[in-house]
N, C-alpha and C positions, 0 to 999 in steps of 0.2 A: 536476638533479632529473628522476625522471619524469615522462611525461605521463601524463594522465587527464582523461578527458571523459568529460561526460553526455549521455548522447543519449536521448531519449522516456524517459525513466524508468529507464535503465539506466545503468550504471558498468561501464567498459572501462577495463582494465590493459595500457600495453603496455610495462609491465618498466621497472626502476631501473637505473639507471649501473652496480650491482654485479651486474647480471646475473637478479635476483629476478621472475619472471615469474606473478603471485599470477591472471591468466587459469585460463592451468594450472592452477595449484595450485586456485584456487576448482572448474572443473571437474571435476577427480578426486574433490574432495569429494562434489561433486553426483551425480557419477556412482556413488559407490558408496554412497550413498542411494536411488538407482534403482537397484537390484537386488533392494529389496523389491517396488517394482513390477513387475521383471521375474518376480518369483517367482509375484507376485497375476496376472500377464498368463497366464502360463502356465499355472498355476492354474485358471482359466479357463477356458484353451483347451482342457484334457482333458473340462470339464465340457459344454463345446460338443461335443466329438466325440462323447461320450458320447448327446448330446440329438440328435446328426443322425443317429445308429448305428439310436436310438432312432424315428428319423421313418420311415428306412429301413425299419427292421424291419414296423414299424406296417403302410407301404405295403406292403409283401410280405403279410404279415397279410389283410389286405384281398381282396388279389385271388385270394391261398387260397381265401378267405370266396365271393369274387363267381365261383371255377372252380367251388367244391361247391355253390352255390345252382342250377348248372345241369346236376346229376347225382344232384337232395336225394329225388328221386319214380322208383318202378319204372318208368312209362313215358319216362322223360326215359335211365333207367341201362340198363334192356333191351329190344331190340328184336323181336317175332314179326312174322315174314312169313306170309300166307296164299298159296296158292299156288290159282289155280281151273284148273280142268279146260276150259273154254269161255269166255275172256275177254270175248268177244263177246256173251254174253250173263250174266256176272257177271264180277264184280272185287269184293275185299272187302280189310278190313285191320283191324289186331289191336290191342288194347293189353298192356300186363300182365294184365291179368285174365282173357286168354283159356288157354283150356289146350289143347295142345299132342293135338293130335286132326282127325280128318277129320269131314267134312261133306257133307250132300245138300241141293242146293236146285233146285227145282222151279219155274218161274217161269208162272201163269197169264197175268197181263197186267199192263201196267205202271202206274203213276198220270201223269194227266191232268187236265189243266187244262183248263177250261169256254171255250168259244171261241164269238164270235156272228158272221154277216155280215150286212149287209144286201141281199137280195134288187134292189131297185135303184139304181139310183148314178147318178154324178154327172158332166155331162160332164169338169168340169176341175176339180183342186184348188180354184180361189180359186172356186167355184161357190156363190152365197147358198142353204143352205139351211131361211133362216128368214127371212120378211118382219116378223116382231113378236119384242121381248121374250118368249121364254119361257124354261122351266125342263126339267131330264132327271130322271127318275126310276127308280131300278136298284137290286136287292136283290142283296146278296152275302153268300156264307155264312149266309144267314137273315137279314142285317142292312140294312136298309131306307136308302138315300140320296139326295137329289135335289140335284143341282147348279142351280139355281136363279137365275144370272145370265147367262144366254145372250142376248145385246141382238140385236135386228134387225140383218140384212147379216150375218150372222155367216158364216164359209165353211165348208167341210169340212175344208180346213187348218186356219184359225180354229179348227174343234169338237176337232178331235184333240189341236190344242196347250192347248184348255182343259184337254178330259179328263185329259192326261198333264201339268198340271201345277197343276192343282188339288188343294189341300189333301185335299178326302175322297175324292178316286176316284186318285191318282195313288202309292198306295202298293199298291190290290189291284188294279184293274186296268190296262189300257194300250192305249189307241188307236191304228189302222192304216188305211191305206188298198190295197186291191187291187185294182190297173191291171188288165181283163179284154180289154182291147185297143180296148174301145171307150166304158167308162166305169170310174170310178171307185166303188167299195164301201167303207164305212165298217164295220173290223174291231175289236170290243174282244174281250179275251181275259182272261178271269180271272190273276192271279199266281202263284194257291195252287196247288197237287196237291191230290188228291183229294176223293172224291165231297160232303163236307159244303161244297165251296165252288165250288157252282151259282151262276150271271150269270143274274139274270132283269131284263129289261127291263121295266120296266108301266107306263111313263109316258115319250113323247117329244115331250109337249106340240106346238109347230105345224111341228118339223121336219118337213123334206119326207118324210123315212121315218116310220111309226109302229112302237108297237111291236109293232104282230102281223109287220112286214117284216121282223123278224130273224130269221134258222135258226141252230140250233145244228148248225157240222158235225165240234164236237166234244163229247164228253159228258164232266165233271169226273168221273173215277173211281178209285176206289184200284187202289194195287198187289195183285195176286193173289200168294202164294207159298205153296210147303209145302217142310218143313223136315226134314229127318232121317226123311220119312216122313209126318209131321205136318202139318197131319189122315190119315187114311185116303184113298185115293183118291174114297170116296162119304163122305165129309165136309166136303167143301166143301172153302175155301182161308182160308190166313193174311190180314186186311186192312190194309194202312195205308195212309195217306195221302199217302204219298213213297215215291220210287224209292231213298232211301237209307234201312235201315232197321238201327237197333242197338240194337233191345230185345229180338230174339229171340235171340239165342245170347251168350253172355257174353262180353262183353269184343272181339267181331268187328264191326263193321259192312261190312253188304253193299252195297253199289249197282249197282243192278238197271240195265242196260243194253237188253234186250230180253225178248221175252215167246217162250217156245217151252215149250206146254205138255207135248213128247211127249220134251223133251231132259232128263236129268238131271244138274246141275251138280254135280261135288264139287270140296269143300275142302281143301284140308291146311295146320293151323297149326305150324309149329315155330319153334325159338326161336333167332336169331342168336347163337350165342355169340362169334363173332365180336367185333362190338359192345359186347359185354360185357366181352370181353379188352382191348379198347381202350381201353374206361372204368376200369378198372382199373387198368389202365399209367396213365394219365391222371390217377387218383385219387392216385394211389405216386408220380409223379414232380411234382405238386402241393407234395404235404406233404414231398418232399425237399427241394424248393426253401428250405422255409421252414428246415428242417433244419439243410442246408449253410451256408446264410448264421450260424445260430448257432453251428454249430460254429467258421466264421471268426470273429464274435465273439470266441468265447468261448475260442481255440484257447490250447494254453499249448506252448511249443516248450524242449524239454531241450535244446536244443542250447548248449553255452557259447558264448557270446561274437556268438550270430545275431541277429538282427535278427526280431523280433516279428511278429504279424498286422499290416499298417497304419506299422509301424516306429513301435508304442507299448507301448512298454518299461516294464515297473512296478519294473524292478532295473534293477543297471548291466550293463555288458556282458560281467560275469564269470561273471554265476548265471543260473538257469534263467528264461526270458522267457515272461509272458504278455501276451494282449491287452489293451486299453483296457478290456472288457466282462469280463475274465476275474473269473467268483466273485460277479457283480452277480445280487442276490439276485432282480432282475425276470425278465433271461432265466430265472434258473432255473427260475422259475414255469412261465414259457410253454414252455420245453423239455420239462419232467415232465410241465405236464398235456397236452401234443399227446400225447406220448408213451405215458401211461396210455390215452388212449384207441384209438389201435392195436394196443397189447398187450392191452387189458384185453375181457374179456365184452361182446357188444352191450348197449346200456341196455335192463333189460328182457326181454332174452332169458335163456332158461337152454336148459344141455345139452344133448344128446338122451340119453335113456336106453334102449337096446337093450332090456330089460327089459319097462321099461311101453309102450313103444315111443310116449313121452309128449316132449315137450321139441321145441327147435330143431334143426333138420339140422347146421345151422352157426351157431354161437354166437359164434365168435374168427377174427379174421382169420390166425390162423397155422393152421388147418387147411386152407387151402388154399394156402400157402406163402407167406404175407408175413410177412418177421421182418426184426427190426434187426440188421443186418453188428454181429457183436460181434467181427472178428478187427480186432485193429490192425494197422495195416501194410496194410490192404485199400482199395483206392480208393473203394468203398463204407463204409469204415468208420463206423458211427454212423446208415448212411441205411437204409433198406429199399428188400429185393430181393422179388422175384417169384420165387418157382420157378411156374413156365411148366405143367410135366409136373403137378403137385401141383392146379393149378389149372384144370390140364384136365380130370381126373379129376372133381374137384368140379363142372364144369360138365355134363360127363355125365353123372351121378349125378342132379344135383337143378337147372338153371341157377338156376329161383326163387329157390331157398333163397340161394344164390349172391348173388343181386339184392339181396334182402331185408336180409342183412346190411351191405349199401353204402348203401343207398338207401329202404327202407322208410320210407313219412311213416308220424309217430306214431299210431300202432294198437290199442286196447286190446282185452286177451287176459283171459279168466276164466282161473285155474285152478283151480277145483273147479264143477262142477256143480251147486252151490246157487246162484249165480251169474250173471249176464248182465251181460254189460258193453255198456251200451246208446249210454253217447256220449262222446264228451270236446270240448272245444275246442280247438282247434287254437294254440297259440301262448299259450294259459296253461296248461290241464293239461301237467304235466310229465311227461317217459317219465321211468321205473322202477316200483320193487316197491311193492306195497302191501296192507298187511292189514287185513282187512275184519270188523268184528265186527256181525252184526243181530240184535237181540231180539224174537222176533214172539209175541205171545199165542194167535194162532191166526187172531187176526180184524183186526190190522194188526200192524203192523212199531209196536213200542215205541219203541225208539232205534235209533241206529246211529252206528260210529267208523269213518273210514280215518285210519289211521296214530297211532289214539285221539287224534283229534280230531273233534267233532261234528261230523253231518253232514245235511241235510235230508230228513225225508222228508214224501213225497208217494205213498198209497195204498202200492204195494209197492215201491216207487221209492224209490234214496236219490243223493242227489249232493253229492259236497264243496262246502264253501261255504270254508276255504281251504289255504294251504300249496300244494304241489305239488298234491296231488286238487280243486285248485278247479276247475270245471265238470263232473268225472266223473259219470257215471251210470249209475249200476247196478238192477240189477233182481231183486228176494231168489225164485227159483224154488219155496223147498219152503217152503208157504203154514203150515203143520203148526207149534204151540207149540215156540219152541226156540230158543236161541243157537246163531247161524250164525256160524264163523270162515271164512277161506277168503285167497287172495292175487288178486289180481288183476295186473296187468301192461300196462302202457302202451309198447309197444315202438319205439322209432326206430330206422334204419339211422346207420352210421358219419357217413355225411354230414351227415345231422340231428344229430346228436349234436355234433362239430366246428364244423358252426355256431351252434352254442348255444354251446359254447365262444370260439370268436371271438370273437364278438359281446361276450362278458365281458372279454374279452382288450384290446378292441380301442374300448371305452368310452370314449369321449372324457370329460376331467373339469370337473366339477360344482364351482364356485365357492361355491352355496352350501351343498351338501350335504357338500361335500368329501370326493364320491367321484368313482369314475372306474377304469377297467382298469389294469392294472398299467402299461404303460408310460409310461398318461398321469398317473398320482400321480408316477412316477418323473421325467417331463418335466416336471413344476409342482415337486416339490421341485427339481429345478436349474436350474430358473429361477430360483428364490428365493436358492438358491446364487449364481449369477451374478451376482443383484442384487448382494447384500450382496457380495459380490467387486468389484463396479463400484463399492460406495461406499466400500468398503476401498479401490479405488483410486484416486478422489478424492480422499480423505483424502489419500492420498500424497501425490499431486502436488501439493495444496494446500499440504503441510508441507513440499515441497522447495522450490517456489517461494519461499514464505517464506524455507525455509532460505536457499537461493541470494541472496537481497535482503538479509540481514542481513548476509550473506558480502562479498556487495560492500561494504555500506556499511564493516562493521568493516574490511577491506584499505582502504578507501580510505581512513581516518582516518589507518589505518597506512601508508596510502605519504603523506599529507602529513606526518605526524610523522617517516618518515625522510627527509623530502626537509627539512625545516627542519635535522633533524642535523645531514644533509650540506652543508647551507650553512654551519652554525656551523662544521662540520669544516673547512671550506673557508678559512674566515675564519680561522682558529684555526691552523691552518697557514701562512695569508700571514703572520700575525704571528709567529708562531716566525722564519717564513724574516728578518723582518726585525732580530731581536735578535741571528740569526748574525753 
């Protein structure tokens, strides 16, 4: 008879006298009961690769998102250098806003800070001088203060380290001491430039110096300048209160180095385009990035019998192979809309029209030669190129306009002349079109619609309350009885635009809202997937286990049922043998 033992819960065959091996055979059964699991495993695994394709992508996404946030503004995208004539006595520098022009500046005298000494001193740093608790008393900039806990034994050290680190005196002015070879002088010195922030002493209670002992030997005064001519020479001079000054010329700030009233300094602004081609390239091989990778995605290879993107095959290896991602209706999304928005009009912008000589210089990135490689077979196929020569052209032409289209933060534009576009906020009014209807009877503004939907007013003033025109405001010019239509225009550069889109793209999702950008719906429905896979494969192994337990028990009945046979058999034959 065979043997058969139990061991922890389990039943081991190892085979009958006649060669019957039910191990085996139980095995084979199990095993081709696991190949639903192996089906459910694999099953799986494409939805895993799909969801890591997906994490990928996301992360790529992102750092698209984090290159364009630091090229989303003209002065971050284009750069102007000032160029001065007399370094030595100016140096200036530009933002976007300056325009592309010379300049004259004239320098009278510079701004200064208020300076006191005292007349007599002291022989030695640690020198008492003050026998009694007293107090200091100092006006600055018109404003009145008295340090008021100065204790007996106090020194000159002692006084300077109060001054310079006490609460009210150690932000505008700052205490010194000047060695004259044979005593010591206690110097405070104003912080500020210019003339409105005068150090007057009027109280130094029982220190050894009073306050008539202090001289001023220097006097708080503004800077002197004339600008482009400006004033007249018997007009006096420009004043401010600092050596760097950038409220007089647009978009340049100067900083005044020396005072020479007989020199005249000029400027010259012009515009890096350099810088600008750099950014450029920069911006193009960004969004390639994101590109390339979907096109590996999403690649489909006609070749019979090759091996796929990733060698994830959705045919056998007779017919045409796509990728894992090939057809998945998420990239699609994120492919079109990057891609609309490279091809398509700035938001916001319109044409130029030569005509009215009305509109945008540059509306579309393919007027200065960014377009998508449509030849197959091209190494660039599918990404965008730069023509070079097409872009240099545009940069000489107009560089702004150039900028403007990459980089322009959201700007609203009237167009018509009833009109004034007075504000938006930044991060809820939305760029693009919008029309504008106002009712005025003569003596206020009746209603008003953008995009007819009601809007607020206030005296001649209307501003969205919501949809895209919430925060806008506008301002109705022609005061006269009448329905005013008109369009207004809230314009953003590429970059702005793109990251408005990412940020959509790139949404993480919302359990209870049950939303979320597309790839993160996509990554939560296959998780769900996965789930429900993981308990589909549960289930299996549950029902094979079983299976397998029953498999044993029933073979084991049946190898004691032929193992009794074979003993009858056994017996049953001794007996024959003994009738021969």
């Amino acid at each position: 008879m065979a043997d058969s033992t139990y061991t922890s819960g389990s039943i081991n065959f190892t085979g009958l006298g006649n060669g019957t091996d039910f191990n085996t055979l139980i095995d084979g059964l199990v095993d081709v009961e696991k190949t639903r699991v192996t089906r459910l495993e694999n099953w799986k695994a494409t939805w895993e690769l799909k969801n890591e394709q997906f994490q990928e992508l996301n992360t790529q996404l992102l750092s698209l998102k984090t290159t364009l946030e630091g090229m989303d503004t003209l002065n971050e995208f284009m750069t102007k250098g000032v160029a001065s004539s007399n370094t030595s006595l100016l140096t200036a520098s530009a933002d976007a806003d300056a325009l592309e022009s010379t300049h004259t500046v004239v320098i009278n005298q510079l701004a200064t800070n208020d300076i006191l000494i005292t007349n007599s001193g002291a022989s030695a740093l640690n020198s008492v001088i003050t026998s009694a608790d007293t107090s200091f008393t100092f006006s600055y900039g018109g404003k009145s203060i008295t340090i008021d806990d100065i204790q007996a034994g106090t020194t000159l050290e002692g006084f300077v380290n109060l001054i310079n680190n006490h609460p009210d005196s150690r932000g505008i002015i700052q205490a010194s001491t000047i060695y004259d070879g044979t005593s010591y002088h206690l110097q405070l010195s104003g912080k500020g430039l210019g003339a409105d922030n005068q150090l007057v002493i009027s109280n130094a209670g029982s220190l050894v110096f009073g306050a008539g002992d202090f001289t001023e030997t220097q006097n708080a005064q503004n800077s002197q300048i004339r600008v482009d001519g400006f004033p007249a020479s018997n007009g006096g001079w420009i004043e401010r209160g600092s050596n760097t000054v950038d409220d007089i010329i647009s978009g340049i700030t100067l900083d005044l180095k020396d005072a020479s009233p007989s020199s005249v300094v000029s400027l010259t602004v012009t515009t890096n385009t350099d810088d600008i081609v750099d950014n450029v390239t920069k911006f193009v091989d960004a969004v390639n990035t994101i590109r390339a990778q979907i096109i590996a995605l999403t690649k489909v290879d006609d070749t019979k019998g090759a091996t796929s993107t990733g060698g994830n095959s959705l045919t056998d290896s007779t017919e045409t192979k796509g990728s894992i991602l090939t057809g998945n209706y998420g990239i699609d999304i994120i492919s079109q809309n990057l891609k609309n928005i490279t091809a398509n009009i700035g938001v916001g912008f319109t044409p130029w029209d030569q005509d009215t000589l009305s509109g945008d210089k540059y509306s579309a990135l393919s007027q200065f030669g960014i377009m998508t490689d449509a030849e197959q077979g091209s190494a660039t196929y599918g990404l965008l190129t730069i023509d070079y020569d097409k872009l240099d052209e545009a940069l000489q032409d107009d560089p702004t306009a150039v900028a403007e289209l990459f980089a322009l933060e959201p700007t609203g534009v009237s167009r018509t002349t009833d009109f004034t576009f007075n504000s938006l906020i930044e991060g809820t009014t939305m760029p693009g079109e919008y029309d504008i209807e106002v009712v005025s009877d003569g003596t206020q503004i009746v209603s008003a619609t953008i995009n007819g939907e009601a809007a607020a007013v206030s005296g001649w003033e209307i501003t969205g309350l919501s949809g895209d025109a919430l925060g806008m405001a506008l301002r109705l010019n022609n005061t006269g009885a009448g329905t005013y239509n008109g369009k207004v225009a809230v314009k953003a550069g590429k970059a702005t635009e793109m990251i408005d889109e990412l940020t959509d793209l790139t949404k993480p999702y919302n359990k209870f809202t049950f939303e979320g950008g597309p790839l993160a719906v996509l990554q939560n429905n296959y998780s769900d997937i996965m789930s429900s896979i993981d308990d589909k494969i549960a289930y299996e192994n549950t029902r094979i286990e079983k299976l397998e337990r029953n498999l044993r028990l029933k073979y084991s009945r049946l190898d004691t049922l032929l193992g009794q046979y074979q003993l009858q058999q056994g017996q049953l034959e001794a007996a024959l043998a003994q009738l021969e």
